[in-house]
N, C-alpha and C positions, 0 to 999 in steps of 0.2 A: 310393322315388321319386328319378330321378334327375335333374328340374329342375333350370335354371340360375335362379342370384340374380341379380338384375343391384340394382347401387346409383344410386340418384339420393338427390343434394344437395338439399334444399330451404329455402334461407334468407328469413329476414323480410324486411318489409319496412321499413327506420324511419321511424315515422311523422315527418312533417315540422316535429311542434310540438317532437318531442325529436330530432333529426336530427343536431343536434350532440355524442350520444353517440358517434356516428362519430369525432368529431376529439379527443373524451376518450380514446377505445376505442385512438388512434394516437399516443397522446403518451406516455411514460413518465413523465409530469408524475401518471399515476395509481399508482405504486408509490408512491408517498411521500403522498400524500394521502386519507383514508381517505375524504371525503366523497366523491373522487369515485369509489371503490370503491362505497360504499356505493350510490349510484345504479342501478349496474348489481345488487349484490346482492340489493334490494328487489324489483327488477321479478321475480326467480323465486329465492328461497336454494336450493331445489334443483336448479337448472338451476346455477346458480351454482356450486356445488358440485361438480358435476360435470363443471363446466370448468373446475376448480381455480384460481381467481380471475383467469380470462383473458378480459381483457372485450373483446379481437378474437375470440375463441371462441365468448363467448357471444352476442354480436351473430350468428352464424353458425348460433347449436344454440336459443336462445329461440323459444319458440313466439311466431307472431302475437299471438294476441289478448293475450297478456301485456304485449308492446307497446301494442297497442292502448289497454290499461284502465290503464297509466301516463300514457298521453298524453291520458287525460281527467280525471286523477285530481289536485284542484289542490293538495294538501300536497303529493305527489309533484312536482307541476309549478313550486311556489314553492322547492324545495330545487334542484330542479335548473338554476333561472332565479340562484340563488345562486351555484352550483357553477362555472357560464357567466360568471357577474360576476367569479369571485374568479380564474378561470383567466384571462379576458382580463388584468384587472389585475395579473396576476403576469407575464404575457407584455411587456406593456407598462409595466412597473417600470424605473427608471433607473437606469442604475449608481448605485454611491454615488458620493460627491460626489468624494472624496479619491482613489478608482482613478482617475475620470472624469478627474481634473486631469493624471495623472499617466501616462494612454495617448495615443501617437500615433493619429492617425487610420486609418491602416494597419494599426493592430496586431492579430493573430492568433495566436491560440495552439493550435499542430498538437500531441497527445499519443497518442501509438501504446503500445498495449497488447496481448498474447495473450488476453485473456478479461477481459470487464468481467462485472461481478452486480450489476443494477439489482433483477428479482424475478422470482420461479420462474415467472413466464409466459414469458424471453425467458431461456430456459438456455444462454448459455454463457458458461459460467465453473463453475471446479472446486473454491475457498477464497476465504482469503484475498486475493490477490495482486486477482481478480477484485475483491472483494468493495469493498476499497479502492479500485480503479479505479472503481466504479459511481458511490460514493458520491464520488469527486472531481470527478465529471460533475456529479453533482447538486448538489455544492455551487460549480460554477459556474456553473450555471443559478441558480443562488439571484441571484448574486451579479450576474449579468449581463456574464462577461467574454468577448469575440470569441474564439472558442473551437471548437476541430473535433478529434472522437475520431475513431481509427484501430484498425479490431482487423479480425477474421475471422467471418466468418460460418457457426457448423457445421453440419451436415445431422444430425446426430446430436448434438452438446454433448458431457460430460461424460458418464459412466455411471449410471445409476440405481440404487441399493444394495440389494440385499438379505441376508438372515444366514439361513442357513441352521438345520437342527437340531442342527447338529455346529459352531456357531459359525462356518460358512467364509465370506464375501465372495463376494459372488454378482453380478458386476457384467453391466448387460443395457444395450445401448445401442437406442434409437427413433428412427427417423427423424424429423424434426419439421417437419412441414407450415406452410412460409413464409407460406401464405397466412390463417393462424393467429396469427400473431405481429406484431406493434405495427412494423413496417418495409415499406417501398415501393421500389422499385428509385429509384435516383439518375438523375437527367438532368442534361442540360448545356443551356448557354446555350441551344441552338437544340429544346429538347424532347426531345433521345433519349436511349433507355438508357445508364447510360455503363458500357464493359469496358474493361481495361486488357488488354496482351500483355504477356507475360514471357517471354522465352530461356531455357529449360531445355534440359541436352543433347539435340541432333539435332533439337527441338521448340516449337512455340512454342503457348503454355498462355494461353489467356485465363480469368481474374477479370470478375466483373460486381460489380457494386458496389450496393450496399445502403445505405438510410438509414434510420435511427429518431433521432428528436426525443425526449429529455428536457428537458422543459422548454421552458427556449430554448436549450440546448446542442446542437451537432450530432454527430451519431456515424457514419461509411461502415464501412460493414461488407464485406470479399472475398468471394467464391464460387468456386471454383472446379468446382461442380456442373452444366453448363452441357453442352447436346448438343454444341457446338464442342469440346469438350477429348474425348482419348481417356477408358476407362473406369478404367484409374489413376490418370490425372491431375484426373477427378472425385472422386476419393477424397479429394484431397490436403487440402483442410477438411472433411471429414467429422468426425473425432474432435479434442475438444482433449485436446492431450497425450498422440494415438494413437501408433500403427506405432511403426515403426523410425527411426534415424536417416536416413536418406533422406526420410523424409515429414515426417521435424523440420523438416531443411533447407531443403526446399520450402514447409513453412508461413510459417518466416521470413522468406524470400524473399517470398512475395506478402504477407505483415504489410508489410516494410521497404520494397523492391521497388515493389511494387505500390499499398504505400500513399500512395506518395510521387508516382506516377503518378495515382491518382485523383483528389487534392488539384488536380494540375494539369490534369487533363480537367475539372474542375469550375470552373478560374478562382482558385483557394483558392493565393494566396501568403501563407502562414503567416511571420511576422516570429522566433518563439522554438519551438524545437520542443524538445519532451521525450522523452523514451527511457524508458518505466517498465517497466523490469527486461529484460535482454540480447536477449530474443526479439528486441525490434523495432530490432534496430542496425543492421541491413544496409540502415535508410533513408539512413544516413551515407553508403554506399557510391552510391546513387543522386545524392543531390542532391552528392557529389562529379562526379559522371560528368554531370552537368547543366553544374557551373560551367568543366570541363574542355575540355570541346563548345563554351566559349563560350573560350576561346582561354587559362584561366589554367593556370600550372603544378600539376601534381597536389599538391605541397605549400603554394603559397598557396592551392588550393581548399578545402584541409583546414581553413587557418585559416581561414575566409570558414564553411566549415559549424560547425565547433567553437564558435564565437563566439559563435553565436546556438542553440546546442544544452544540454540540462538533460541530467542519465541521474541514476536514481536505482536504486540495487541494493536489492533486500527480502530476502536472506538472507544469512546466513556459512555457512551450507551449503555445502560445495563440489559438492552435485550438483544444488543450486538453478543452477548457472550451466552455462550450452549450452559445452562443448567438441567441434569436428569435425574427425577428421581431414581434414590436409591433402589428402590426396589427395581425398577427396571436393570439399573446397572446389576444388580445382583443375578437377574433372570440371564442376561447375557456373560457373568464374567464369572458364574461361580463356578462353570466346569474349570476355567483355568487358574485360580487360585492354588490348586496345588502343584501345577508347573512354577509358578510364581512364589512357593515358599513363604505365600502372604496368608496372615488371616484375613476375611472379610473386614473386618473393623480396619487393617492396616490397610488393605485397598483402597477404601472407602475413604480414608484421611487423606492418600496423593490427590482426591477431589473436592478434598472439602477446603471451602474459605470460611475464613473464622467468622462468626456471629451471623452466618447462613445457611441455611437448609440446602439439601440435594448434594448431587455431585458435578462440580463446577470444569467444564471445561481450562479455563482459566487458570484455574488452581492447579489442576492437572498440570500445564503448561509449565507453568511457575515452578511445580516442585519438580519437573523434570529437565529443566533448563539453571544455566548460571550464568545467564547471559539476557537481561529483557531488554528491550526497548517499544518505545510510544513511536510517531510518526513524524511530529515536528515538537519544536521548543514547548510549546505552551500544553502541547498533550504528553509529553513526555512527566510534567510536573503533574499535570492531571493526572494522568496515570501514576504515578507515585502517591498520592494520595488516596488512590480509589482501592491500592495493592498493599499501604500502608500494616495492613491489621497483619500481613506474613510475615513483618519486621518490626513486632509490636515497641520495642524500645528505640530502634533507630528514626531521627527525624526523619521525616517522607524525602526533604530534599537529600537526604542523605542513602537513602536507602538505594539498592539496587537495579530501581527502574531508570534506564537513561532514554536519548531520543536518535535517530536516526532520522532525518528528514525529508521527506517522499521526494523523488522527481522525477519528471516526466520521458519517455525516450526523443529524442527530438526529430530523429530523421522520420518518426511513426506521425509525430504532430505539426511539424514544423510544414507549412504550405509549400509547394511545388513553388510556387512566383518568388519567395522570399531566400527559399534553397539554391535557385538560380538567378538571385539576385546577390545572394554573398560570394556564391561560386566566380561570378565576375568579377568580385573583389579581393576575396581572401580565400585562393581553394583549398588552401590546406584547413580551412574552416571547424572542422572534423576532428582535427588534432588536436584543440584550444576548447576544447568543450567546458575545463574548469579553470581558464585560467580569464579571470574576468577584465585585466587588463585588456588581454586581448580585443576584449568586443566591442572595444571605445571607439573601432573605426564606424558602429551603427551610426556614431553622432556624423560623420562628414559626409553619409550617405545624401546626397543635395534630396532637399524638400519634397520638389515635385516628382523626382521620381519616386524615393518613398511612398510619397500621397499616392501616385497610381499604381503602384503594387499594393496599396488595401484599397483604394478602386475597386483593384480588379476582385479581388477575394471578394468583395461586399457583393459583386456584380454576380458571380459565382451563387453565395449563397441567398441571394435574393432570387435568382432562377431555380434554383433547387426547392427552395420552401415555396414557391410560387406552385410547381410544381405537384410538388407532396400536398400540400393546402387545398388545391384543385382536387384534386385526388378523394379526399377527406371529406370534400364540404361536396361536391357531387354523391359519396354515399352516404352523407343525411339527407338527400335529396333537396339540395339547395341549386335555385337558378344560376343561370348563367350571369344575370344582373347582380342576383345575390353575391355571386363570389368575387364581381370585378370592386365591387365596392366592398368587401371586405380585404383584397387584394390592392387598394388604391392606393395607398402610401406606399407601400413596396415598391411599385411599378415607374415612382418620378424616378428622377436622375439619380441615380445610387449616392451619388456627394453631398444631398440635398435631404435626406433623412437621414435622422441619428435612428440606431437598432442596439437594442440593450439585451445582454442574451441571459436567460437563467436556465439552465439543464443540468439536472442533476436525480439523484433517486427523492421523490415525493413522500416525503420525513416529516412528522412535528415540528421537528427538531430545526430542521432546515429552513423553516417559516417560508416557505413561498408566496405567503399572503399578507406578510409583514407594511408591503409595498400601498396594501387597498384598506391601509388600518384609518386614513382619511382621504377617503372618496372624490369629496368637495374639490381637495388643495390639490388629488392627481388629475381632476378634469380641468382644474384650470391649466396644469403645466400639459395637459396635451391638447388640450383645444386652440394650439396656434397650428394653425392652418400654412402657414408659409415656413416656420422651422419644428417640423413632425417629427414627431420621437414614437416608434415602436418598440411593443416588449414584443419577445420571444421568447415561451416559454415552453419545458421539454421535458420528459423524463416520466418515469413508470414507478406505481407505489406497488409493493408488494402486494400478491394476490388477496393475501389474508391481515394485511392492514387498514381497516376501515376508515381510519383517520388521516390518511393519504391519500386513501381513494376520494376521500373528503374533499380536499384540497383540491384534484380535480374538477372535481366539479362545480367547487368555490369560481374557481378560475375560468373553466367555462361559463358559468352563469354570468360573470363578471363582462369576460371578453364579450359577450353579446347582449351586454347594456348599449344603448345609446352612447353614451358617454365616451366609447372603452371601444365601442364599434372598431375596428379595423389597425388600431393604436394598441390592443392586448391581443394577441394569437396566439394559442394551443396546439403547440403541434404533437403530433399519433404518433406512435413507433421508432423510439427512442432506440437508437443505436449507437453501433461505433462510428458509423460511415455519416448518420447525421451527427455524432459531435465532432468530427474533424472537419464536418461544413462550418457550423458554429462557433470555434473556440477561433475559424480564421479569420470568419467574414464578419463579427459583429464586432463593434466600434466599443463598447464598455462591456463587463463582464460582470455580472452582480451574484455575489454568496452574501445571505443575511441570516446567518445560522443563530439561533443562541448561545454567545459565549457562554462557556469553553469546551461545546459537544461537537463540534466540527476537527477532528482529527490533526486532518491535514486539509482537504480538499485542492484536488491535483487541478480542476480544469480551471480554475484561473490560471497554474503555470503554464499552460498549453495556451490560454488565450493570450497573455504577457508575451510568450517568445512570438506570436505572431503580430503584434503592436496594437492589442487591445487593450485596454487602459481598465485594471480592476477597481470597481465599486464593491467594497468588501467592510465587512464588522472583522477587527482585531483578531482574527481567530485562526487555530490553524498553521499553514505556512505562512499565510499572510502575516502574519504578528510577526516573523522573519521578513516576509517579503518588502513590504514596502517599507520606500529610502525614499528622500528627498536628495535633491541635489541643487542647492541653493534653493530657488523658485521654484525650481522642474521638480516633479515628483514621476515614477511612475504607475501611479493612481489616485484614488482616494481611499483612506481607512476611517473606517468611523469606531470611535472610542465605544466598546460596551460598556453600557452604564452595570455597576455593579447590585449581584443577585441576591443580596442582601435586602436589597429594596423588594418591594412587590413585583411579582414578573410582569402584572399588565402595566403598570407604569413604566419598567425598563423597554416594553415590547410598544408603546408611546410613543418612549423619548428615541428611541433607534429610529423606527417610522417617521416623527418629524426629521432627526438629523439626515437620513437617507433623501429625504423631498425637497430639505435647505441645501445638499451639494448638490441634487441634479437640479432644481431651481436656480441654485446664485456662481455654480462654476461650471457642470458637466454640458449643461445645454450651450448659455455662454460662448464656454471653450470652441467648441467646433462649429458651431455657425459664423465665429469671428474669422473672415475670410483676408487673403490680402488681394491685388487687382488680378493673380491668377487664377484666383478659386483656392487657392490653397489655406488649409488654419494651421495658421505655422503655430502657433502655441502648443496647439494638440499634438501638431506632429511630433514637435521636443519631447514632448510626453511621449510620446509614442516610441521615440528610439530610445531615449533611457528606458523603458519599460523594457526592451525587448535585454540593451544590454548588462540590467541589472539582473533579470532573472532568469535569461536562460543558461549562463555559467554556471550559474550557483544553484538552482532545481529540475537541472538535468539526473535522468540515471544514470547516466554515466559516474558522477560525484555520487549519487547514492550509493551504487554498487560499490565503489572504493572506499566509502565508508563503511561501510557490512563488513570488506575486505580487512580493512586497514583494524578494524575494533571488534570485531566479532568473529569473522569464520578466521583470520589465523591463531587469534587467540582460542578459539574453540577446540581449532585441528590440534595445537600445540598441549592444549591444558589438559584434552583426552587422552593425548600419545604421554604426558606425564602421569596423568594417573591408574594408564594402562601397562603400562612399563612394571617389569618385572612383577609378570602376575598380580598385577593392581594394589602391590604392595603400598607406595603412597595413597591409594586409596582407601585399603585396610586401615595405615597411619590416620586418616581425615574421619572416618566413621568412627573411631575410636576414641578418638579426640571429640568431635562433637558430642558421642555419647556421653561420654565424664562430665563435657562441661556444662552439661543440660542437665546434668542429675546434681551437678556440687553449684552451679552460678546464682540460686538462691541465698548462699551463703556467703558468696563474695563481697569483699566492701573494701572500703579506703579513704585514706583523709591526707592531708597535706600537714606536715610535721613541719616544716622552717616557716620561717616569720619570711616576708618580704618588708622592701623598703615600700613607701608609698609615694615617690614619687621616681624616675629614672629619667638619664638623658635617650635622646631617640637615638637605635643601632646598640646601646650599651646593652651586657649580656646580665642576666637574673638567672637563678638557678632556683628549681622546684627539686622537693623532694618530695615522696606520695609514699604512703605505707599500705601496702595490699595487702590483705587478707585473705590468701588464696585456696583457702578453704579445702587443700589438698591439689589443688592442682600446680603443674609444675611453672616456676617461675615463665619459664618464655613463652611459656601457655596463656600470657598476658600480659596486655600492653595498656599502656598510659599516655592519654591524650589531651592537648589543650588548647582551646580553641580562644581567642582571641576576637570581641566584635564589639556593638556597639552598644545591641541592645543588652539586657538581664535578665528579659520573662523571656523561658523554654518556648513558648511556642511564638515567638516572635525576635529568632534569634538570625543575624546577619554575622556569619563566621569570615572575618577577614583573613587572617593569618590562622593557622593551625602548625601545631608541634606534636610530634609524637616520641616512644621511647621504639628503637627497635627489638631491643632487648632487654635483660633485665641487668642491673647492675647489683652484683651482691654487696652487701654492708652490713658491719654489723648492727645489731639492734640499738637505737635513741636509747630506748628504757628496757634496764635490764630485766623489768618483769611484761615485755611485751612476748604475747604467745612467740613457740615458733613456727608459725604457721603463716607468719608474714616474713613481704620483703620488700624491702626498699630500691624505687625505680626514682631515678634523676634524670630532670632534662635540662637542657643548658638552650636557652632562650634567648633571640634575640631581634627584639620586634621593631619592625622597621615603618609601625604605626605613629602618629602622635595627636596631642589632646587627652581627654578624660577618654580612658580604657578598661570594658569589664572581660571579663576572663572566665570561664568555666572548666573542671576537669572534669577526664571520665576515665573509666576501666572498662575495655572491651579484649574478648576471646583474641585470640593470634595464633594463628597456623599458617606454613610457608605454602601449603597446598588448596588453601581458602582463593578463592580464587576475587571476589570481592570480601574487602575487610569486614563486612558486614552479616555476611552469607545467614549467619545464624541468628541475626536481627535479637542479638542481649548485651545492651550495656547499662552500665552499673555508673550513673550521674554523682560525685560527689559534694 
């Protein structure tokens, strides 16, 4: 029969007493909130199901009368009359008191990103990088800051994983039906759709712009899918993280570009705008080409956007960061260089990092912001090192890269068992999110019921990857026998097997194979039969990284050794919805990255707050995270041996030390039981863990960090150097230009004798004679640093002194030029022991926004 199909659509209708499912079903306000999941899942669990928890879907695929018999059904109707109370109430929440005091009325805060991860209904986003953005939305919707995301909107998202029977990477991309997903097109003041144009060569490319609401956060999302655009240039957000360099380019462009133009079809003058990670730099280049148009010089425009601009970098990767050839840059930017006031060569320089080719996103970043930061402690100094060469005479630890420290949203990670197990205790739970006192009460939480709320989670995710596993190993056409016996340890009593979880993006860098560097020693610690330890391993390599994809199938080859049989598992299709299985139900948490490339790495804080006990190398947050408390710790950290040595010997000795904790404590720990079944040691462990690290690497504490260091200082130091026609910022460009052209010639030396020895607290006075080689006294300042060491590149600065200004005096010696001047400081160090000391001469402006900005000082 050769009949045609034809399809029709036919959606419910909601009834009107529950109608505001519709406004739940559009708010991202339902990824993080389980009740109001739960609403939509009651009314059908297999309908539910089979929209993979997308309640725009299921409103679209639910039968009527399913509707129907919830909207006369009144336990149904009292939870949902709840759900509508508690969402209004969160919507109309007031700041808290102390930001409230401390924002203009004006204030906004614009944050451009390549891929945010709020929840596997609204796919786009590929890791972490996403993952972190999502959850920075949400925790400012918590928090109620005037606030607007900036990212792209893909037809396609990221790839969907599957593993083949020979271990390979099998990545499939799905178009994704908008009219599906929790967003509405954007309008402007007078009702219309709003699209932006962008100049690409020979063409001019229109974006339509998109909105979704979390919470009360706002998010615009690009399109470039649109019958106006040719059928290339609809490709152009299709994939994140697709094509080639040419569709890189263009994505950045309408992220940067385009994002910056929607803001302003919308009316959205953003006061402090963020850069999270190099993609979205080429907004710099826009709202330059905004301030330029309005009559200022292209270098005071720079200062006017720097000012009020954040950028934070998330790797030390060098291929985490966008490099383009120039020539490409040139094919795209050189229609607008003379809106821009720039020559090519001066374009080319806001891209360039010093002693490197191309044009560097990064760099971009950097000269359009005065304001950086890394992600935790130990990348923050990383990154100051790696940025070092833009502040060629400032020491790295000195220069203006700092760190901001990632953390996780906790109502998005934290398990349902554990959220209505503090709820019992402490409800105002919610409101103590930084105050780490507070969460002292996890230690009195008694034992076993502890023990059986991660029970139950284990129990949870041990049904779920049962589940997915079966799924997996029936399409490589594996028996039924085949998969009970690779499922056998899973399946004893959940208390009764340790499960060690690794899920993360499949990196070199991340070593996932760190674990099989001696085979031998891991088949003996898994060949006990009576206390079984499973790995679980997860996550997706990039389409185009062969040396990841590697690693997969290292790891499949592995898991289907004898040895490894049923004890290593690979699981397909790495998401969000499988790592909130993962970070709650597995028992230890393992990151073995190579110090010091692991950023931050958020999903041990997500397994921590739910009482999994991290197996981690120094790196990252963890180099913060883990504390001891007496005995108790909550983890283990293994010391990286240093990368000085050879890396296969570092990449050895981490491998043995990884094998000696789960050999001589991790296994140990949790088999030693008391007459209830319970391992009270673990469990100790297990509550310090939750109450050391979820206070302190929550977003909640991030965002107020951002807040507290960066977007008021940004909103504040733009509205100064916007102020009266950007006059202070005419002053600042003025001033760096003189001192760049005369600081070759500056010098200085110390003119009085000291004593050589002083009591401790007694005051010494310096005197320094500048050479200021025309520039004006308060145009320079004098500083002395106090420490322990003498050699420059191994200096430890205890005490520091500065001069704020200059003090006039006349000249020591009457035949000293007059071209100098004498700066005194009056010192008094509160050190003692042998003391060395160094001075210097560095630039000073009251509108420099770090003392450093210009990265020239003059060592005497």
């Amino acid at each position: 029969m050769n009949a045609s199909i034809y399809t029709l659509e036919i959606t419910p209708r909601l009834p009107a007493r529950i109608a505001r499912l519709d406004d739940l079903a559009n708010n991202l306000y339902y990824s993080w909130t389980r009740s109001v999941r739960h609403l939509f899942s009651r009314i059908d669990p297999l309908c539910w199901r089979d929209t993979e928890d997308n309640p725009r879907l299921f409103l679209l695929r639910v039968a009527q009368e399913k509707l129907d018999e919830a909207a006369e059904n009144p336990v149904y109707l009292a939870d949902y009359d709840d759900a509508c109370r508690h969402f209004d109430e969160y919507l109309a929440r007031p700041l808290p008191t102390d930001l409230a005091e401390r924002l203009a009325p004006n204030d906004l805060v614009a944050y451009f990103c390549a891929e945010y991860g709020f929840h596997e209904s609204l796919p786009i986003y590929s890791g972490g990088l996403g993952i972190l953005a999502g959850d920075h939305c949400k925790a400012v919707s918590d928090l109620g800051l005037p606030f607007v995301g900036v990212g792209l909107m893909y037809r396609q998202g990221y790839f969907k994983q599957e593993i083949d029977a020979q271990g390979n990477q099998i990545a499939t991309y799905q178009d994704i039906d908008f009219d599906t997903l929790p967003i509405t097109k954007a309008v402007d003041a007078r009702g219309g759709h709003v699209s932006v144009a962008l100049n690409f060569p020979g063409r001019i490319v229109q974006a339509q712009v998109w909105q979704a609401q979390i919470g009360r956060a706002r998010l615009l999302l690009l399109d470039t899918d649109i019958e106006e655009n040719r059928d290339e240039d609809r490709q152009i957000t299709y994939r994140l993280y697709g094509g080639d360099r040419r569709t890189r380019i263009e994505q950045e462009i309408v992220l940067g570009i385009g994002g910056v133009r929607a803001l302003r079809a919308l009316g959205l003058s953003p006061t402090a705008w963020h850069i999270n990670e190099g993609h979205a730099a080429f907004q710099v280049i826009e709202r330059l080409r905004e301030l330029v148009r309005q009559d200022y010089p292209p270098s005071v425009a720079l200062e006017m956007v720097a000012a009020a601009t954040v950028f934070t970098t998330h790797t030390p990767v060098p291929a985490g960061h966008d490099v383009f050839a120039e020539a490409l840059i040139h094919e795209y930017f050189e229609a607008l260089l003379p809106e821009l006031n720039l020559t090519e060569e001066t374009f080319l320089a806001l891209g360039r990092q010093p002693h490197q080719a191309g044009f560097n996103m990064t760099a971009l970043a950097l000269h359009g912001s005065r304001q950086h930061n890394g992600v935790s402690a130990i990348h923050g100094r990383v990154a100051a090192e790696m940025v070092s060469a833009f502040w060629p005479e400032v020491p790295a630890e000195e220069n203006p890269m700092t760190h901001v420290t990632n953390g996780v949203h906790v109502d998005t990670f934290l398990a349902r068992e554990f959220s209505q197990l503090f709820d019992s205790l402490r409800r105002d739970w919610r409101l103590h999110l930084r105050d780490q006192s507070f969460w002292s009460f996890v230690d009195t939480i008694p034992d076993e019921r502890f023990w059986s709320v991660r029970c139950a989670l284990k129990v949870d995710l041990i049904r779920d990857v049962c589940q997915r596993l079966t799924r997996q190993l029936e399409s490589d056409g594996l028996s039924d026998i085949r998969i009970d016996r690779t499922l056998r340890y899973l399946k004893r009593r959940e208390s009764e097997v340790l499960i060690v979880g690794f899920a993360r993006r499949f990196a070199t860098y991340k070593r996932a194979n760190l674990l099989f560097r001696d085979r031998e020693r891991l088949a003996r610690l898994l060949a006990d039969e009576q206390r079984p330890i499973v790995f679980l391993f997860a996550g997706k390599a990039h389409p185009a990284d062969e040396p990841g994809k590697a690693l997969i199938r290292e790891i499949w080859q592995i898991a289907n050794e004898p040895a490894f049989h049923g004890r290593i598992l690979l699981l397909e299709g790495y998401d969000m919805a499988l790592a909130r299985k993962l970070v709650a139900g597995c028992d230890v948490w393992l990151n073995i990255p190579e110090y010091p490339l692991e950023a931050s790495g958020t999903s041990g804080q997500k397994a921590s707050m739910n009482g999994a006990l991290n197996l981690s190398v120094a790196d990252g947050w963890w180099g913060e995270g883990y504390q001891e408390q007496g005995e108790v710790a909550n983890g283990w950290s293994i010391k990286p041996y240093n990368r000085s040595f050879n890396h296969e010997y570092c990449d050895n000795e981490e491998a043995s030390d990884l094998l000696t904790l789960l050999e001589g404590e991790v296994k140990p720990m949790f088999f030693k039981r008391n007459e209830n079944g319970v391992p009270v040691d673990w469990v100790k462990h297990a509550k310090v863990a939750i109450h050391t690290v979820l206070p302190q690497f929550n977003a909640t504490r991030m965002v107020c960090d951002y807040i507290t260091r960066h977007y008021l200082v940004a909103a504040r130091h733009g509205d100064k150097l916007t102020a009266n026609g950007g006059a202070m910022a005419k002053d600042l460009d003025t001033f760096k230009r003189k001192v760049r052209e005369l600081w070759p010639g500056v010098s200085g030396r110390l003119i009085n004798e000291l004593p050589h020895r002083i009591h401790s607290h007694e005051e010494i006075h310096l005197e320094v004679e500048v050479n200021l080689n025309g520039l004006r006294p308060e145009e320079v300042a004098v500083e002395c640093l106090f420490g322990h060491d003498h050699t420059q590149d191994n200096w430890l600065t205890q005490q520091r002194f500065s001069t704020d200004s200059a003090t006039s005096a006349p000249p020591t010696d009457a035949a000293a030029p007059p071209r100098t001047q004498i700066y005194r400081l009056a010192i008094r160090i509160n050190l003692s022991g042998l003391q060395n000391f160094r001075l210097r001469v560095v630039p000073s402006h009251p509108a420099q926004l770090h003392p450093y900005e210009l990265g020239l000082m003059k060592w005497l």
